[in-house]
MIROPA-342363 format. One record per atom (N, C-alpha, C, CB): x, y, z. Coordinates in pm, whole numbers, padded with zeros to 5 digits, always signed. Each point is the difference from the previous one (the first is absolute). Glycine has a CB too. Layout:
N
XYZ
...
// end
This chain:
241
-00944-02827+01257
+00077+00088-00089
-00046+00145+00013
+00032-00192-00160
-00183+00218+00176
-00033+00138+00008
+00049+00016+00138
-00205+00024-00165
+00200-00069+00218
+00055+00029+00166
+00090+00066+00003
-00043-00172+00084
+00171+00127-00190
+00121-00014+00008
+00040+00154-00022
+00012-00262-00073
-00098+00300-00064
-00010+00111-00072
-00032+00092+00099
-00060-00097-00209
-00054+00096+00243
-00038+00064+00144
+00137+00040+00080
-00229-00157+00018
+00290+00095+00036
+00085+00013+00122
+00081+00087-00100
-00008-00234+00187
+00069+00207-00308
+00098+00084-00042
-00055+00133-00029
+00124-00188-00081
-00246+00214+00025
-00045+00161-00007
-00008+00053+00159
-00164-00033-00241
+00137-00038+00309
-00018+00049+00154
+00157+00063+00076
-00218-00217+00023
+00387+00176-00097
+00092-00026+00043
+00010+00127-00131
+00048-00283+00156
-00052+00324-00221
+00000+00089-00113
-00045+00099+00078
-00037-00131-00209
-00085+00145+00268
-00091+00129+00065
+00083+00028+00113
-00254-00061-00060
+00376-00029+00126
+00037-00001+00180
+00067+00058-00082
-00022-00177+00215
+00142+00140-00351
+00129+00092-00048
-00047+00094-00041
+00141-00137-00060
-00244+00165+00004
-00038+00155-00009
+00005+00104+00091
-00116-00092-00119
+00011+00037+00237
+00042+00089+00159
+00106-00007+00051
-00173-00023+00068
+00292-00073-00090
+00125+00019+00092
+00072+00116-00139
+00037-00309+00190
-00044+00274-00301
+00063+00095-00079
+00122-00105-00089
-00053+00239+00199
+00025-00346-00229
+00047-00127+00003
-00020-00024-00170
-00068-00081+00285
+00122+00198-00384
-00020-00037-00123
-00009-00127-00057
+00081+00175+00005
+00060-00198+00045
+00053-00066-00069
-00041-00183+00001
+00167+00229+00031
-00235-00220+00100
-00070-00119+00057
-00140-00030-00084
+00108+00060+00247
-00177+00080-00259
-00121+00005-00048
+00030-00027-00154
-00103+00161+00191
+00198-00145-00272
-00002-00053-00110
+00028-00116-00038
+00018+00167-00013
+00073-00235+00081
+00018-00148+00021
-00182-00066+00056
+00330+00046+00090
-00382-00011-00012
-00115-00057+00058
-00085+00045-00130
+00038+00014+00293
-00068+00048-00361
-00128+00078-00135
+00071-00094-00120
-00053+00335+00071
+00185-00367-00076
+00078-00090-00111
-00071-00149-00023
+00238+00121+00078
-00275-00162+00102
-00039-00111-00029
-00148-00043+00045
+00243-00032+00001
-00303+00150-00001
-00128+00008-00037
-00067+00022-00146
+00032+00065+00217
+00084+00008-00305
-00085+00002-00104
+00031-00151-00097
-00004+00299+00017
+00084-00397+00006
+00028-00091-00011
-00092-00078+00035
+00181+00068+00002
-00293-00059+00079
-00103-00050+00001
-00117-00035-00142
+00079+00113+00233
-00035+00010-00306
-00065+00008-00134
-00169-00005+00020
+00226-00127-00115
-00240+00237+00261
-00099+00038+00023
-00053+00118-00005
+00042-00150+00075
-00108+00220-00120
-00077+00168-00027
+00060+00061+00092
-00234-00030-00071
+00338+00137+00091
-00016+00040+00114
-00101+00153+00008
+00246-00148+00042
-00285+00142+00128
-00100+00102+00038
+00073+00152-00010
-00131-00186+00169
+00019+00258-00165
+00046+00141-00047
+00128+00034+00135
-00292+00100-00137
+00258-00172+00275
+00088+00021+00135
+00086-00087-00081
-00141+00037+00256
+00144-00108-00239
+00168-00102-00055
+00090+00050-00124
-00133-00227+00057
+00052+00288-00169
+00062+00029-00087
+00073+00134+00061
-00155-00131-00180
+00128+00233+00249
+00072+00118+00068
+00089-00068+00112
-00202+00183-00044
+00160-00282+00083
+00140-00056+00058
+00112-00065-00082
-00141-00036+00175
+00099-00026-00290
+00085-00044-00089
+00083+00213-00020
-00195-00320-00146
+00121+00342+00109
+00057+00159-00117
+00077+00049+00149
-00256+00116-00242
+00195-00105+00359
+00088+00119+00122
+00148-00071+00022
-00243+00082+00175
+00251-00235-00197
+00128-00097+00033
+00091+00095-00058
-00081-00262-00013
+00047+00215-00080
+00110+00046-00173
+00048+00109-00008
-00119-00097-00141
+00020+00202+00153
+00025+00127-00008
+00082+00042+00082
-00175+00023-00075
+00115-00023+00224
+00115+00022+00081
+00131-00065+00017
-00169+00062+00078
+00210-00252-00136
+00161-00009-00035
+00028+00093-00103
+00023-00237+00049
-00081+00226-00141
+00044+00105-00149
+00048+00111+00021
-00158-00063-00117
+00082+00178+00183
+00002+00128+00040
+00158+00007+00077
-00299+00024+00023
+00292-00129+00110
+00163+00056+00054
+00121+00018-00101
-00054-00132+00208
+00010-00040-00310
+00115+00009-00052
+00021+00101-00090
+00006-00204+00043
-00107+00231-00155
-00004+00144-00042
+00068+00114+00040
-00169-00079-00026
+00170+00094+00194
-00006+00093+00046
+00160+00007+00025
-00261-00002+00074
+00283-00117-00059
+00168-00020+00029
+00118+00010-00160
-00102-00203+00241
+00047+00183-00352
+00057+00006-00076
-00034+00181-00076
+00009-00315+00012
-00105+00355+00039
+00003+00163-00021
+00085+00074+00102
-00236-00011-00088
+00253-00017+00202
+00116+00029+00066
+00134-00077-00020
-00166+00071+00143
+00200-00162-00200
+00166-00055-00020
+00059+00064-00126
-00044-00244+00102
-00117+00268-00191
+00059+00095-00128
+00046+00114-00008
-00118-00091-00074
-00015+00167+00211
+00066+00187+00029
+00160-00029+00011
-00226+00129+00185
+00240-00214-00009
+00122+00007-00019
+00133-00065-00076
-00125+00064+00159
+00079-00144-00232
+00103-00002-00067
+00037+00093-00127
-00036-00207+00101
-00048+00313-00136
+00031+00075-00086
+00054+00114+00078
-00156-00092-00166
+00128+00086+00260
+00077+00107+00148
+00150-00033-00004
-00214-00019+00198
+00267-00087-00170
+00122-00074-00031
+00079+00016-00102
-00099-00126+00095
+00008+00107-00195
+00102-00028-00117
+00023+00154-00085
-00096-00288-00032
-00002+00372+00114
+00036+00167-00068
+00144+00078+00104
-00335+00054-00074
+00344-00142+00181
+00111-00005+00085
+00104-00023-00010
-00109-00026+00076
+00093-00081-00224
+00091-00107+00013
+00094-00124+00036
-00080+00141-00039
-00039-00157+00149
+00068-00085+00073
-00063-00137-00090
+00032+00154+00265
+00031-00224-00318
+00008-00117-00109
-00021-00108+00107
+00178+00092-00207
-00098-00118+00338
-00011-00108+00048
-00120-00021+00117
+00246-00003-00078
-00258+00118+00074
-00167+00009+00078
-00150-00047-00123
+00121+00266+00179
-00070-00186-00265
-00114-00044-00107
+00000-00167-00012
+00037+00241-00154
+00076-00317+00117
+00025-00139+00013
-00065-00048+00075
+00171+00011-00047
-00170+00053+00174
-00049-00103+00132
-00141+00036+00001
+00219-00005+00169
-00294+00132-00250
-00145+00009+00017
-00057-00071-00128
+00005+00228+00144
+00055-00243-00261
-00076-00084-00088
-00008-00137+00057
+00067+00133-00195
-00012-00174+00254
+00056-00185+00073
-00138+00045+00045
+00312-00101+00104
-00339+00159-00003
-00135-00009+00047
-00130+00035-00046
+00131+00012+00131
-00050+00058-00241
-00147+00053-00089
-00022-00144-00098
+00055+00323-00028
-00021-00391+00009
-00020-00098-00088
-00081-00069+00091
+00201-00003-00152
-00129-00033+00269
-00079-00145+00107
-00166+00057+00030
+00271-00081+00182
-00316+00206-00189
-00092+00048-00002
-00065-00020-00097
+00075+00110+00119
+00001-00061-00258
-00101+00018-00089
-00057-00148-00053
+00113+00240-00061
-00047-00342+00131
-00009-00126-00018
-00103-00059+00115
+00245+00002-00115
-00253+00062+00186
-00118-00004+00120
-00130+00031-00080
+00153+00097+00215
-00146+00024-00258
-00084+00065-00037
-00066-00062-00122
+00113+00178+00112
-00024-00220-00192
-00073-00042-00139
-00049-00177+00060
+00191+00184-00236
-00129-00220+00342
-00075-00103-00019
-00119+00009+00099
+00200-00131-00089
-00217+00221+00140
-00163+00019+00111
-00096-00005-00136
+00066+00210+00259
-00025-00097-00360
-00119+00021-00128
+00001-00149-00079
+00052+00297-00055
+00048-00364+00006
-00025-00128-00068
-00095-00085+00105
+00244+00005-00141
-00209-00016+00267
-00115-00091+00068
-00131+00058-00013
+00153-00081+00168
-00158+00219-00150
-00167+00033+00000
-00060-00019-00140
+00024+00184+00186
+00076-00172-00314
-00046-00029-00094
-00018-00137-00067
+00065+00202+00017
+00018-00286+00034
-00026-00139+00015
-00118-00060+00045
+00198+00017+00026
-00235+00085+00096
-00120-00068+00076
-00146+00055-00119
+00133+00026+00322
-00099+00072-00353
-00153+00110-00070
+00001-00110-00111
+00026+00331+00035
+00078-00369-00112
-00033-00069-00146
-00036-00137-00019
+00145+00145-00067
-00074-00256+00220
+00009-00116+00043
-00151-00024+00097
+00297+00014-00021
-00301+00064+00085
-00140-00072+00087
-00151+00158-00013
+00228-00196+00262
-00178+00290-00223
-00076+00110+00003
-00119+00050-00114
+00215+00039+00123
-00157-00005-00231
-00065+00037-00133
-00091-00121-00028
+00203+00147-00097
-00152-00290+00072
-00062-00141-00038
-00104-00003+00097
+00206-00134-00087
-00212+00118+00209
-00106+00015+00086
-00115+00101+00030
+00164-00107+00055
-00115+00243-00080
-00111+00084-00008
-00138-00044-00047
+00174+00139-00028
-00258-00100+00009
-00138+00053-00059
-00068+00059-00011
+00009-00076+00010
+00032+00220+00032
-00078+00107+00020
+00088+00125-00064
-00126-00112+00221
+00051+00206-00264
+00046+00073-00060
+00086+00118+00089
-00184-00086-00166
+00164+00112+00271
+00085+00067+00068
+00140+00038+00072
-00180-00041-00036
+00198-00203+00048
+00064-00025+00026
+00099+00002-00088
-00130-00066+00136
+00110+00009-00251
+00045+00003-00150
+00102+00136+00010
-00250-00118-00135
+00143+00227+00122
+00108+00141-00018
+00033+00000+00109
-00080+00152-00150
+00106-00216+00260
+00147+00065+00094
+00127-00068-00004
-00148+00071+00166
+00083-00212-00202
+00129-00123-00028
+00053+00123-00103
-00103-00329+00013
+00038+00338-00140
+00087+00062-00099
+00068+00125+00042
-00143-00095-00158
+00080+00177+00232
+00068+00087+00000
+00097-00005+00104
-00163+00097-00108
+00177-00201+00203
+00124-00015+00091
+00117-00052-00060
-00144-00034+00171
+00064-00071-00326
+00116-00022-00055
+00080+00139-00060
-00110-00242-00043
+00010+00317-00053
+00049+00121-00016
+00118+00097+00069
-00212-00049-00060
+00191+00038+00150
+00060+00067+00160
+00104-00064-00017
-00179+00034+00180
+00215-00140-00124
+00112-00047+00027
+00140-00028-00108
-00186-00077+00162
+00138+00108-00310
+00094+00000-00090
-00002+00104-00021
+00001-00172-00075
-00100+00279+00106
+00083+00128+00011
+00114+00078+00130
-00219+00008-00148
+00159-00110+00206
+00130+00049+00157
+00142-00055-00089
-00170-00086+00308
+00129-00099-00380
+00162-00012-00060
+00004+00098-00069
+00046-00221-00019
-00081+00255-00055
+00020+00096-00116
+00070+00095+00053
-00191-00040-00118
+00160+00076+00237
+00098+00132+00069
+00118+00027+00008
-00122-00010+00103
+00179-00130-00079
+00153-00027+00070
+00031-00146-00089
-00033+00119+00303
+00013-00183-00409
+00057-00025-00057
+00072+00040-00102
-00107-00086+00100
+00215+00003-00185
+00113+00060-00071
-00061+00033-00183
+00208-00163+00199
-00188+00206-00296
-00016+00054-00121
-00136-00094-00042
+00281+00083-00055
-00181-00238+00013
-00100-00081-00013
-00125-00094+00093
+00187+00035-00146
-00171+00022+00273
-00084-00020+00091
-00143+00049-00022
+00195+00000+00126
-00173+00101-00122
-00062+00138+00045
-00069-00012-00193
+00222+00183+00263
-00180-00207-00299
-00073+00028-00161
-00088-00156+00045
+00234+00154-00241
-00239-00223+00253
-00052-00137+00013
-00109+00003+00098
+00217-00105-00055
-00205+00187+00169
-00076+00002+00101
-00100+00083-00022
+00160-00059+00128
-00108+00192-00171
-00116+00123-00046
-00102-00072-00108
+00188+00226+00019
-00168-00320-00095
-00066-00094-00129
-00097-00056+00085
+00200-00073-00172
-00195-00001+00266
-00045-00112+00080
-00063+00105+00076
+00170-00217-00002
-00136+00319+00053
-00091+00047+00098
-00126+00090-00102
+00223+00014+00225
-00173+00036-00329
-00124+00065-00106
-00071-00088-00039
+00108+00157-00090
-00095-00318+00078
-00095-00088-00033
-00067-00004+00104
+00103-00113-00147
-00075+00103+00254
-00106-00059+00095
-00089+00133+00040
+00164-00215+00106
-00112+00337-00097
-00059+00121+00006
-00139-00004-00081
+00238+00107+00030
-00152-00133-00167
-00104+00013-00128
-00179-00088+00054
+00279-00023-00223
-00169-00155+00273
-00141-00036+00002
-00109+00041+00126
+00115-00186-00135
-00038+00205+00263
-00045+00065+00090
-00120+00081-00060
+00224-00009+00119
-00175+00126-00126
-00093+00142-00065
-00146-00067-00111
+00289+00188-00022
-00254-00303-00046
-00086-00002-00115
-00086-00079+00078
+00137+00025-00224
-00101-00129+00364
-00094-00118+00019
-00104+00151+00153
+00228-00371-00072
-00118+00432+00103
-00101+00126+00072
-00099+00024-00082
+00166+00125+00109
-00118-00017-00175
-00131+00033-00095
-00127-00065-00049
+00167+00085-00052
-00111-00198+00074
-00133-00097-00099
-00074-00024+00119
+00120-00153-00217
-00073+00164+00335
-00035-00112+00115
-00062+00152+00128
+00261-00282-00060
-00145+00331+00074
-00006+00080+00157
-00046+00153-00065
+00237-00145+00174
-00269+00173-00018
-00093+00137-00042
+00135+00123+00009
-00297-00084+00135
+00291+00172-00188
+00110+00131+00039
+00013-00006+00145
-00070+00174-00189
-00017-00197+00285
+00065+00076+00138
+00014-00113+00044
-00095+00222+00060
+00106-00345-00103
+00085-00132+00085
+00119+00042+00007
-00109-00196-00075
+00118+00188+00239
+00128+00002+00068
+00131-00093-00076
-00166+00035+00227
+00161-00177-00318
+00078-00031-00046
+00030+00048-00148
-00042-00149+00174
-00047+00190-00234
+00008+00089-00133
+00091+00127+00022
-00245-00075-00069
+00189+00113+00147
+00044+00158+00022
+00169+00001+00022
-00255+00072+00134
+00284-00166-00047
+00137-00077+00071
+00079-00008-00164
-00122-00197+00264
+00052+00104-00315
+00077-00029-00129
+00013+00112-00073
-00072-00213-00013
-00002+00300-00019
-00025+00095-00069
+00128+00133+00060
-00296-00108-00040
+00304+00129+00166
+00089+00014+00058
+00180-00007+00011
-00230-00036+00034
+00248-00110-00045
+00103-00037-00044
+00068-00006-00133
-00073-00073+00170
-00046+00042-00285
+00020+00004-00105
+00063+00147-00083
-00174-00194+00054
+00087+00239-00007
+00070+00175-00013
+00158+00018+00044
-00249+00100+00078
+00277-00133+00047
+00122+00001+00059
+00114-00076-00086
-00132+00018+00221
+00049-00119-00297
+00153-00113-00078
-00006+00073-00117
-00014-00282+00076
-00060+00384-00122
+00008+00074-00126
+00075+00076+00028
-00178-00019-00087
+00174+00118+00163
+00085+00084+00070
+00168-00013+00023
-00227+00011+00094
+00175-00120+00023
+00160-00031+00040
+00053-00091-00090
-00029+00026+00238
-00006-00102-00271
+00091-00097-00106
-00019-00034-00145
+00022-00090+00192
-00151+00137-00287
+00025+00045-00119
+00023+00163+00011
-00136-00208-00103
+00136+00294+00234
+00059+00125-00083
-00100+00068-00087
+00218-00111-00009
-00328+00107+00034
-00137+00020-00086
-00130+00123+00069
+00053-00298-00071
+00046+00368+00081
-00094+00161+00101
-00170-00012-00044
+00243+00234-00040
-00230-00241-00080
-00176-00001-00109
-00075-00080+00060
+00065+00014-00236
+00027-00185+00216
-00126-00113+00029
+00015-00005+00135
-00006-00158-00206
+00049+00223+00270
+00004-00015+00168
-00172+00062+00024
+00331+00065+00072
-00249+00078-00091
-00117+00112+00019
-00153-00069-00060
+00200+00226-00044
-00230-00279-00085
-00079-00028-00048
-00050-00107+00079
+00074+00098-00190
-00033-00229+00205
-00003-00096+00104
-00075+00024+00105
+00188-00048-00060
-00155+00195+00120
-00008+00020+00136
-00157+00065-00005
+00290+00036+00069
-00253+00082-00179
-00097+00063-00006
-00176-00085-00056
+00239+00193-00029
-00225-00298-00019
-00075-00091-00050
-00114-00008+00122
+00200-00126-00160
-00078+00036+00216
-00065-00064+00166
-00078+00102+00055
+00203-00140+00077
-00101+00285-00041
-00069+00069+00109
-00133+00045-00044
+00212+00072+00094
-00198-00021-00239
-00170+00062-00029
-00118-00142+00004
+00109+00230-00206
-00071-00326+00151
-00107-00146+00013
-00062+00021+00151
+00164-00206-00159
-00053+00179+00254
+00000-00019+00153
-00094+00098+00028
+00236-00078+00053
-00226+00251-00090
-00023+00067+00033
-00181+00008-00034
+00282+00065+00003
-00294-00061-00068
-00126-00011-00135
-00108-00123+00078
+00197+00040-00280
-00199-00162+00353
-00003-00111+00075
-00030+00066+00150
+00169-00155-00167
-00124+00230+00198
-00007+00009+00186
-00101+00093+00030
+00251-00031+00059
-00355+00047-00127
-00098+00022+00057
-00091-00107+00041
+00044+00184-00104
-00081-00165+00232
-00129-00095+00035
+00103-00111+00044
-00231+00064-00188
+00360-00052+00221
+00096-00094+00114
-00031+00031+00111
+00184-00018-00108
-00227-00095+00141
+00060+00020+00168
+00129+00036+00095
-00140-00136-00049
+00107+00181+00154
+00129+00094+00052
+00131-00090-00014
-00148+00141+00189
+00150-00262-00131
+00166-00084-00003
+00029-00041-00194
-00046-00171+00323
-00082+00184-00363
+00051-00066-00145
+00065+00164-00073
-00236-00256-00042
+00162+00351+00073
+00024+00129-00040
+00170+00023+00067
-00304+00087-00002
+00351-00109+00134
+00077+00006+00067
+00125-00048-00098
-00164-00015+00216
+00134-00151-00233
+00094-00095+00013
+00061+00051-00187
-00141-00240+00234
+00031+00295-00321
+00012+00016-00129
+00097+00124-00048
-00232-00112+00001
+00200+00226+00150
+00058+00112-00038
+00163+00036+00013
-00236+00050+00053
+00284-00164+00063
+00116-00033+00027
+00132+00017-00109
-00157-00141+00147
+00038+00040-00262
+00095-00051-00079
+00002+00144-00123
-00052-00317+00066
-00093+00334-00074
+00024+00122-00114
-00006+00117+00039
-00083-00110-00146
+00150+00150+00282
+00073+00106+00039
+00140-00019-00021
-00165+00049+00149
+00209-00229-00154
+00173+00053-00017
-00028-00054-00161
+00196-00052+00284
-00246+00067-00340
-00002+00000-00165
+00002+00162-00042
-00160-00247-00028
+00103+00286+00104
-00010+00164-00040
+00078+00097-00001
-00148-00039+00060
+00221-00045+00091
+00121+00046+00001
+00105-00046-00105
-00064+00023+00223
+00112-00117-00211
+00068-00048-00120
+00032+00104-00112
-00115-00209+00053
-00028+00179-00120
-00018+00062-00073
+00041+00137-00049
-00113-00153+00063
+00074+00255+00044
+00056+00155+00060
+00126+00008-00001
-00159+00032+00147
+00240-00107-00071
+00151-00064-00004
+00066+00036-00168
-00081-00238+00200
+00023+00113-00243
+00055-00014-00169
+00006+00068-00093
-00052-00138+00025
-00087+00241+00006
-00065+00087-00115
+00050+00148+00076
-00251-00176-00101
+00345+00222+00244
+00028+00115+00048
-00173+00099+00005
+00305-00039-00113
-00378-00092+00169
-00160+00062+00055
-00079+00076-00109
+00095+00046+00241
-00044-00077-00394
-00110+00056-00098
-00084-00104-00049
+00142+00176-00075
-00286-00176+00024
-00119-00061-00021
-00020-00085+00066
-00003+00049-00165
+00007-00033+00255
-00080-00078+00137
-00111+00046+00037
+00179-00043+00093
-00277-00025-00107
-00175+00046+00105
+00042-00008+00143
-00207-00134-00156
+00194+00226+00221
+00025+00000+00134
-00143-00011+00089
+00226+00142-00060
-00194-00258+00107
-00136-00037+00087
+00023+00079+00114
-00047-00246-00068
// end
């Protein structure tokens, strides 16, 4: 049986190098079905699958929307027709890539963990991914999803804190994103900024006496927090490192 498991993370790593999303998430689907820990390498092969199906489709329903609002300021009614037909079969692509990954985080992923690190990324991927629905679903979607994605945010952030240091690369990540769903989808300029600004001074306050790749890998993240930040606030009260 571990064998078995074996061969499929190994067939996950080949769809990664051919560029084979969609393979690699089917192959990470039925590895975590194993209802075995996965390793810090497997779990980024589980997260790179996903992301990258997610992302096209994302990417395809932010372009069917430009243009169909291109269309319909045109007027052309029977063009718009023929781009919602496809904007639906998408957005139906799309919402069901996030129900499987969230199926998998609540069904085998989260239950299996034991470590605290792992813990906050399950959560916060759950986080993630009901805020992508949250994007492009309809009135009552999108109110349902933003709920579901602030819970898991919530616990994310609280099981960090108790657990991970400020300049963990997965804290910081969360800390990161979390800001962004304040922003973009409660609409919340304050708790963004605050969010953001939290992280970067902790992070910041911490990196002395890092070593160069941990100093490296830390600053990545709270350079685009800073930015962010600068962004939201039009570059007033920012410490500029």
């Amino acid at each position: 049986m571990e064998n078995d498991r074996g061969k499929l993370i190994y067939m996950a790593t080949i769809a990664y190098l051919a560029k084979r999303y969609d393979d690699m998430t089917k192959s990470m689907r039925k590895v975590c079905e194993y209802e075995i820990e996965l390793t810090d390498v497997e779990r980024e092969l589980l997260a790179i699958g996903y992301k990258n199906v997610m992302t096209t489709k994302r990417a395809s329903l932010r372009a069917l929307s430009s243009i169909e609002e291109k269309e319909d300021s045109k007027g052309n009614k029977q063009n718009v027709k023929l781009i919602n037909k496809k904007l639906e079969i998408v957005k139906h692509e799309f919402f069901s890539v996030c129900n499987d990954i969230l199926s998998l985080i609540d069904s085998h992923l989260i239950p299996s963990t034991t470590n605290v690190e792992s813990t906050v990324y399950y959560y916060a991927m759950k986080a993630n991914y009901f805020r992508y629905m949250a994007e492009f679903g309809s009135d009552a979607e999108r109110e349902g999803a933003a709920d579901n994605s602030l819970e898991a945010y919530k616990i994310a952030m609280e099981t960090a804190e108790g657990g991970l240091s400020p300049t963990n690369m997965v804290r910081l990540g969360l800390a990161l994103n979390f800001s962004i769903f304040n922003y973009g989808i409660l609409k919340s300029t304050e708790s963004a900024c605050k969010l953001a600004k939290k992280a970067y001074d902790e992070a910041i306050s911490e990196l002395d006496g890092a070593d160069k790749q941990s100093y490296e890998d830390t600053m990545f993240i709270v350079e685009i927090l800073r930015d962010n930040i600068s962004v939201w606030t039009d570059g007033s009260n920012i410490h500029k490192r």
